[in-house]
C-alpha positions in Angstrom: 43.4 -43.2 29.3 42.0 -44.1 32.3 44.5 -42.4 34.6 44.7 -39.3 32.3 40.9 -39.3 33.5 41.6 -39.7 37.4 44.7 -37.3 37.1 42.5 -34.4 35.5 39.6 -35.0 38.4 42.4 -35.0 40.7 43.6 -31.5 39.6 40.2 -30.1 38.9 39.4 -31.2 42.8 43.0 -29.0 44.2 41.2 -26.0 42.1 38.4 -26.3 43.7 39.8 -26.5 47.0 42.0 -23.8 46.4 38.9 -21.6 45.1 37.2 -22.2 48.4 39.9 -22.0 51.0 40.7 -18.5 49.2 37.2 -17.7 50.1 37.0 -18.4 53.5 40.7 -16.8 53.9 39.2 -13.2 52.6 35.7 -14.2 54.8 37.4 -14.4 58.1 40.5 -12.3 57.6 39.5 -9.2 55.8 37.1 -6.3 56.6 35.1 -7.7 53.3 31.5 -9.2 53.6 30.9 -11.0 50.6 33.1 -12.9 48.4 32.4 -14.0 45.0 33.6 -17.6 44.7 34.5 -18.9 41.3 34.7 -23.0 40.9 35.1 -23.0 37.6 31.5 -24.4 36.8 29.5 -20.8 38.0 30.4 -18.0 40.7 28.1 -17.6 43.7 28.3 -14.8 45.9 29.5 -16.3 49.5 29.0 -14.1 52.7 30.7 -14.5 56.3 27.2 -16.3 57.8 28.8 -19.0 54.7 32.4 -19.5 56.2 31.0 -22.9 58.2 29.5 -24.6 54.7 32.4 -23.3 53.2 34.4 -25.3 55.9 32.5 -28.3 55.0 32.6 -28.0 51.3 36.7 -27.8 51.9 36.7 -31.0 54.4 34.5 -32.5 51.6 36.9 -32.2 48.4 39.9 -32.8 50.5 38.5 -36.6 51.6 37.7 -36.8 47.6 41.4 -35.5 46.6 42.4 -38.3 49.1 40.5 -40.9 47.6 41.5 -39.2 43.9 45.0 -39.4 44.9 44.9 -42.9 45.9 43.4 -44.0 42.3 46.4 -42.1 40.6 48.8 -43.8 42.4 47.5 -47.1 42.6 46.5 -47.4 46.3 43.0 -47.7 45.8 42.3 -51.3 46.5 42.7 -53.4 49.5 41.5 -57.0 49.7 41.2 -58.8 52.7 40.6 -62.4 53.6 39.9 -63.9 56.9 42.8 -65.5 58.3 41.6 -69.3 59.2 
């Protein structure tokens, strides 16, 4: 149960990343000015004065799909003890 929960926030994170890198791909390469950006929970209308939040949001979600990905897979404790 519990890693059907962690896989289904793990793929709902890749949609989101997906969703906003699409965004800031039309942004910065098209002649368009505004984007509307669908995550899934809402759409918001996203301009190219947004593409550095954007950035952020994307740099965000990808160090929570790492941290995701590590409780899938089992790598997402690490005990340590001093060594004396």
């Amino acid at each position: 149960m519990a890693d059907t929960f962690w896989q289904d926030r793990l793929v709902a994170t890749e949609a989101l990343i997906a969703a906003y890198e699409d965004a800031v791909t039309a942004l910065v390469a098209g002649q368009i000015q505004s984007y509307e950006l669908d995550t899934g929970q809402g759409k918001q209308k996203v301009t190219k004065l947004d593409v550095a939040k954007l950035q952020d949001q994307i740099d965000s979600l990808y160090n929570r799909r790492a941290t995701l990905y590590a409780r899938v897979n089992g790598g997402g404790v690490v005990q340590g003890r001093p060594a004396w």
